[in-house]
Structures are given as structure tokens and as C-alpha cells.
N, C-alpha and C positions, 0 to 999 in steps of 0.2 A: 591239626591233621592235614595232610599233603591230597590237595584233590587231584590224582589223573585223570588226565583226559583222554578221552572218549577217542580211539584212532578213527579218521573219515577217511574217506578217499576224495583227494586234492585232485587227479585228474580230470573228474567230470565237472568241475566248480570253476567259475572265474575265479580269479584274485583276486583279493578288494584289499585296502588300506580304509583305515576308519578314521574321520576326523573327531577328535573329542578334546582340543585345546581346552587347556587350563579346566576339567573338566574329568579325566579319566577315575573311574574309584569312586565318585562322587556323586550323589541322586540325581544330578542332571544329563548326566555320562551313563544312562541307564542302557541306553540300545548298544553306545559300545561295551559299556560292563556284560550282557547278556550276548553280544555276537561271539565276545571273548570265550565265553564259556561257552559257546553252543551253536553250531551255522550249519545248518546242511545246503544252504543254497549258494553260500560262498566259501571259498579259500580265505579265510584271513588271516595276511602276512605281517600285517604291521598297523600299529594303531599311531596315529598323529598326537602328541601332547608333550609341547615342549618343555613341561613343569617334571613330569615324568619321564622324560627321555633316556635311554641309555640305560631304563630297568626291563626285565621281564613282563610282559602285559598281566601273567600268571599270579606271579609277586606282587605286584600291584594292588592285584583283588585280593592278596592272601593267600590263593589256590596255589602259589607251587610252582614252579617254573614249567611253561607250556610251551615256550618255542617259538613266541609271537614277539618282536621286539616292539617298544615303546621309542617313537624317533622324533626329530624337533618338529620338522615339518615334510611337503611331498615331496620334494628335495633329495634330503635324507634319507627318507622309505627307499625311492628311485635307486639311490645310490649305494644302498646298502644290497637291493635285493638285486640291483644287478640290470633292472630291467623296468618299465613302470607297469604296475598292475592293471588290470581291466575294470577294475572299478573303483572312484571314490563313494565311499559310505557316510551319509552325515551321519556323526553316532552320538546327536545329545539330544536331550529330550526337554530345552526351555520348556517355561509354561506360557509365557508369549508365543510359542511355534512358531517364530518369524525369523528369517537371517538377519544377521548385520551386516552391515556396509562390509567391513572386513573379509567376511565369513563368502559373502557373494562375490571378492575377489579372489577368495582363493577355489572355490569352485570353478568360477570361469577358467581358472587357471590349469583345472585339472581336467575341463572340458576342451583344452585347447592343446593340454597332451594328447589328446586319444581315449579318456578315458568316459564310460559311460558313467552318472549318477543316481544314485541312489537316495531320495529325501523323505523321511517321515516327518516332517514338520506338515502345519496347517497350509501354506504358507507353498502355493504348488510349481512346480517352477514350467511343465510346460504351460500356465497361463501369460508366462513372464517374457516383455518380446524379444529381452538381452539377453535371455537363455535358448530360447526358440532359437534364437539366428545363427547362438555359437555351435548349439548342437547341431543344424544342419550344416554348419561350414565346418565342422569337423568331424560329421558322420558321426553322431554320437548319440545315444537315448536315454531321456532322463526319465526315471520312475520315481512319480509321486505316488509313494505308497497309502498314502491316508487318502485318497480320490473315491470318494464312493462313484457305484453306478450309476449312471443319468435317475433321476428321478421318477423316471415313468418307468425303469427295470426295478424300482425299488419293492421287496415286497415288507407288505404289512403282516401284522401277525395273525396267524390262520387254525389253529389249534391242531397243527397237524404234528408238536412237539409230543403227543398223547401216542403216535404212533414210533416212537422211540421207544424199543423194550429194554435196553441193557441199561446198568444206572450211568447214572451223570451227577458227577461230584465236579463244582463249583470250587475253586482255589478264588478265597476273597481275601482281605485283608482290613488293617485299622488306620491304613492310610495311604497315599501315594507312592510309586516308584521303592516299593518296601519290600520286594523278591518276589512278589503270588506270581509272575513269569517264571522265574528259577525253578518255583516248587514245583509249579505245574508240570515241566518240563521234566524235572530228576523223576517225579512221580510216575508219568508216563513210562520213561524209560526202564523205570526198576518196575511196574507191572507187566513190561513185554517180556524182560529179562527173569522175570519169574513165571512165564509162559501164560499171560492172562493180556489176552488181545484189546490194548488200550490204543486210543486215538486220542491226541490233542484239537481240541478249537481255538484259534488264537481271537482276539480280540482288542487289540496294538499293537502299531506300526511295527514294534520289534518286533514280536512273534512271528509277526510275516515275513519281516527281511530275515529271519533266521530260516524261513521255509517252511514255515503252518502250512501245509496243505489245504484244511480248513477256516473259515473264518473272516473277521471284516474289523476293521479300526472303525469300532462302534464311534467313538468321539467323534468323527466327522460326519457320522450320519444326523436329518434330522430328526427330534426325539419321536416323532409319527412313526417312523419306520425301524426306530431298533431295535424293537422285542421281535417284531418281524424279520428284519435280517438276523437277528441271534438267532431264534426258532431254525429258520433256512438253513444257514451253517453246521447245524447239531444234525439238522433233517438228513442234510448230506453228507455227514461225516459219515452217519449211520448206515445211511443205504448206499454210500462208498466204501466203509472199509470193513460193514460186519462186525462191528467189535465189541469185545465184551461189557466194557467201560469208556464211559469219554471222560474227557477230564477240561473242564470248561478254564479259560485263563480269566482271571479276573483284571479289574480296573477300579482306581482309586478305593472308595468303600462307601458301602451305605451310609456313613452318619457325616461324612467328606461334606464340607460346606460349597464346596466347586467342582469336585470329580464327582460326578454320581451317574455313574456308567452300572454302579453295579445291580439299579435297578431294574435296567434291562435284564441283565445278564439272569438277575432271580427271576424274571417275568417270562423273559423267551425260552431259556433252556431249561426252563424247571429243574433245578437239580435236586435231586432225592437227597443231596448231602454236599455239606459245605466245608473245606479245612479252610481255616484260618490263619493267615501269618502275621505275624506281629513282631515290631521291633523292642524289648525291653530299655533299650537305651535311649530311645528317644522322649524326650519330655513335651517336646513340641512338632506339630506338624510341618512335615518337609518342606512345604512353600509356604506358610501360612502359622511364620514363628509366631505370634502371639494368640495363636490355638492352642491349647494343651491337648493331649495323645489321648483318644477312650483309652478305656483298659477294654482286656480282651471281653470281660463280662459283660458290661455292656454293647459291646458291638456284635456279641452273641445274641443277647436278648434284641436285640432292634432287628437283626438278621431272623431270629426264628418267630417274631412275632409280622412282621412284616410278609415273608414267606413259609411256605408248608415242603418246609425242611428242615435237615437237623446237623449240626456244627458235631463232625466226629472224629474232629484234633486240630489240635496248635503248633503250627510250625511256628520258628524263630527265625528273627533275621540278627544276627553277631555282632551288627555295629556297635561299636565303640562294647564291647565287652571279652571280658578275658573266657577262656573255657571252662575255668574253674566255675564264671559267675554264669555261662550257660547251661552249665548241669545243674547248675542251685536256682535257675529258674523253669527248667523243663522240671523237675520236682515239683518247684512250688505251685504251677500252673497242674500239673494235674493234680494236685491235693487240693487245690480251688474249685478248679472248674471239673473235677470229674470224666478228667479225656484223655486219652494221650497226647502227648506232647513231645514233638523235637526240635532239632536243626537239620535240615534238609543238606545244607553244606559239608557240614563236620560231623554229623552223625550216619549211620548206616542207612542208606535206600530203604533197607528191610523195614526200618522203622515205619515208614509212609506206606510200605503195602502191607501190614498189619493193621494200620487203624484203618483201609478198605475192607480187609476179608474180615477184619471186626464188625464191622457196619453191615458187609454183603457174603455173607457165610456162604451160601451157595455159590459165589464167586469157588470159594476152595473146595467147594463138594466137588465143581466139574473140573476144577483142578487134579484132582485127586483120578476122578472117573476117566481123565485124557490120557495121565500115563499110568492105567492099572491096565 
């Protein structure tokens, strides 16, 4: 199935070009995989990846030809689009979060066009004094988006998550870099699109650079304060945007031997409900080949024993599988476990706000009671 996209308005956005060498399509090319499909805070014109060069960014993921070309390097982008863009984007997500030698000459390089930077890595570059200096001698600002707030603004957690009344359904997952961004996102938008006032929390570097309003790259915080800035985020979504639902973005997964972000995420935001996504093609963990994958059942029971919440569906993530074999396991998954279950990609939105107004009925009662 052909994914459209979403028309934005380019005028109010800078431009950005995304770097994700040798990387696009691929679990470490996660933040450009995800700007690709979805940016409100930038234009994205062209994605850097020499291996993919001269395809559609769209094609690339699968989704469809979008309009975004794939080029060798900033060169290229430049000379294609005529002009150079306003911003480079680092668009990969190592598990080291660090540059390489390489990687920090071609930034500098793109600091020394004119253009501002963009970094979600660990790894900050205003601490860095070879980037300080190019920025000032070229008028240019870099955003380390993974930066939390000085420590003394940090807040702890207060149980003030109790004063949150609309639900808060939790997008987790059974491993790393495995879509619960995408889902979260498509979900969001097909509950607005179906007139039910949803807000997202983001909680990674991409959701932010895609333009979370809400939220904080819990992984850089220290673990004292992340149930407490989760809490905070949810707190002000709420008393920001009024909305009927929030929809929490998830990290790594609870049973993750090195990502375990998500136990913040259950501790601060409380969420009354969990979907889950999961990759059927994977056998082994994303960075951590010699893990084998939970299955969804256990990472349900570790999630509902752990938290006072309840798992009320199974997204799919497509990798390496045909359509055929993702209807014969959205079957098999809810003849298992008892849920529904889709692909948030290839299947219809509608799907995803069905297993909420399943879980939150009265969601559709004031639905109903809005337009009678």
C-alpha cells in the first residue's frame, strides 16, 4: 500500500537536508527514517546517503514516492535544489551517540555554508570549542537537542501526574528503534482526524526535531529526575492543550538489557493503557545481535505486572516481511493474545482509533454527543 503524505506548509519551516550516510532505511537512520515521514518544524528537501542516492526518500521506506530526493552528499543536495538549505540535520541515531572524525568534517563544512545544525546525539556540540568558533565565525546555531535543563530546573517527580483526567495511552515496544515513534504519531493524527482532541509527548531526540511541542529526550536525563520530567511533560501537555487523550512516545522496552527508558515512561506518565509494537521479523535485538526478540506475550506480562496498566493492541512493524505474512500475523497475534492488532503503516489509521474507543468508550459517547 502507497503511503500519502500528509500536505504541510513549507513556507513557515526552514529547509533542512538530512545526513544519514550509508544509513537511510536502516535502524540506525531512525531520526531520518521518521523526519521523512513526518516534520512540522522543518522543510525536508533532501536526505544525504550516498548508497541511496538518486531514489526517492519515499521508496526507500517503502511509502511511495514523496518528493524528497536521496543525494550523494551536501554538494549535490545544494546543486540540485538550486540553493543550500537552512539547516543540516544529523539524521542517525548510533548507540555510541558520538561523531566520527568524518562525520565532524562534514558538519563543519556545512557550518561554514551558512547553515545552522541540528544534533541529537549524546555527544553536544555547543560544548565543542571547534564547533563554538565555526558557529560564531559563520553566524550559525547549533541545537543539541538531547541537552537537558541545568540541574537545578530539573524537576523530580511530584504526583501531580493524578491531576491529569483524559487517558494517557503509552506507545511501547519489544525493542529498540522498532516504530513506537511512527505509531505514536499516525495514532495521534487519525484521533484528531476523527475529531477526538489528542496531543503527543515525545520523548527522543526525533520527536523533538519533528516538532513535539511536548516533551524531553528522557535518555539524557539523570535517572533521579525522569519520572519527574515525564510527569512535567504530560502535566503540560494537559494544562496546554485540553485534550481528550495523550498519547505518550515510547523508548527502547521494559525487558531492553540497555534501553530502559520505558520505565520512566510507566512511572511518570501513568498511562491507563499501553499499545504495543512489535517487529515479527526480527529474531534478534537491533543492536544487541546475540539477544533473541521477547515475544509480544511476555513483554506484555512484564509491562502489566510491573505497571497498573493494560496492553489494548499490537501494532506491527513490516520489516523484512511480505503483506501477505503481515495479515497472517495480525491474525495470529490476536487469536494469541486477545487484542487487536495491526500495521500502523499499511493498514488503515481507523484501526488504531478503534482499539482506543475500545479501551475508552466514553471517548465515543462525547464523540457522538459533539456532533448530535
Amino acid at each position: 500500500m502507497t503511503i500519502v503524505p500528509v500536505p504541510q506548509p513549507s513556507d513557515a519551516r526552514p529547509s533542512a537536508v538530512v545526513y544519514c550516510e550509508a544509513n537511510f532505511g536502516l535502524i540506525d537512520g531512525k531520526t531520518a527514517n521518521g523526519l521523512v515521514r513526518h516534520s512540522e518544524k522543518y522543510d525536508i528537501v533532501a536526505v544525504i546517503d550516498s548508497q541511496s542516492a538518486g531514489r526517492d526518500a519515499g521508496e526507500v521506506l517503502g511509502d511511495g514516492k514523496i518528493g524528497i530526493p536521496v543525494v550523494t552528499d551536501l554538494a549535490a543536495a545544494t546543486a540540485l535544489l538550486g540553493r543550500t538549505p537552512d539547516v543540516f540535520i544529523f539524521g542517525m541515531a548510533p548507540s555510541s551517540g558520538m561523531l566520527s572524525s568524518v562525520e565532524r568534517a562534514i558538519m563543519l563544512g556545512a557550518i561554514a555554508q551558512g547553515m545552522d545544525l541540528v544534533n541529537g546525539l549524546h555527544e553536544f556540540l555547543n560544548d565543542d570549542a571547534e564547533f563554538v568558533a565555526a558557529a560564531m565565525a559563520h553566524d550559525v546555531t547549533l541545537h543539541d537537542v538531547r541537552r537537558p535543563r541545568d540541574k537545578k530546573d530539573l524537576r523530580m517527580f511530584s504526583g501531580r501526574i493524578d491531576s491529569v483526567t483524559c487517558p494517557r495511552i503509552a506507545v511501547l515496544g519489544t525493542d529498540g528503534a522498532i516504530g513506537k515513534r511512527t505509531t505514536a504519531t499516525i495514532l495521534t493524527k487519525a484521533l484528531n482526524d476523527r475529531g477526538i482532541r489528542a496531543t503527543m509527548v515525545g520523548t527522543g531526540q526525533t520527536g523533538l526535531i519533528q516538532g513535539a511541542r511536548y516533551g524531553t529526550a528522557l535518555d539524557a536525563i539523570p535517572s533521579q529526575f525522569c519520572s519527574g520530567e515525564m510527569e512535567s511533560a504530560v502535566v503540560e501537555a494537559f494544562e496546554g492543550e485540553d485534550p481528550q487523550v495523550i498519547v505518550v512516545e515510547g523508548q527502547g522496552a521494559l525487558s531492553h538489557p540497555a534501553y530502559l527508558t520505558s520505565t520512566f515512561i510507566l512511572r511518570g506518565s501513568k498511562p491507563q493503557a499501553v499499545i504495543l509494537q512489535h517487529a515479527p521479523g526480527r529474531t534478534r535485538l537491533g543492536d544487541f545481535g546475540a539477544l533473541p526478540m521477547p515475544t509480544p506475550a511476555s513483554e506484555i506480562n512484564l509491562i502489566q505486572t510491573f505497571a497498573d496498566t493494560t496492553v489494548i493492541g499490537l501494532t506491527i512493524n513490516h520489516e523484512n516481511m511480505s503483506d501477505a505474512e503481515v495479515t497472517a500475523a495480525i491474525a495470529r497475534y490476536e487469536s494469541e493474545l486477545g487484542i487487536p492488532a495491526t500495521d500502523a503503516l499499511t493498514r488503515s489509521p481507523d484501526r488504531l482509533v478503534d482499539m482506543v474507543l475500545a479501551a475508552f468508550p466514553e471517548l465515543e459517547l462525547d464523540l457522538i454527543a459533539s456532533t448530535s
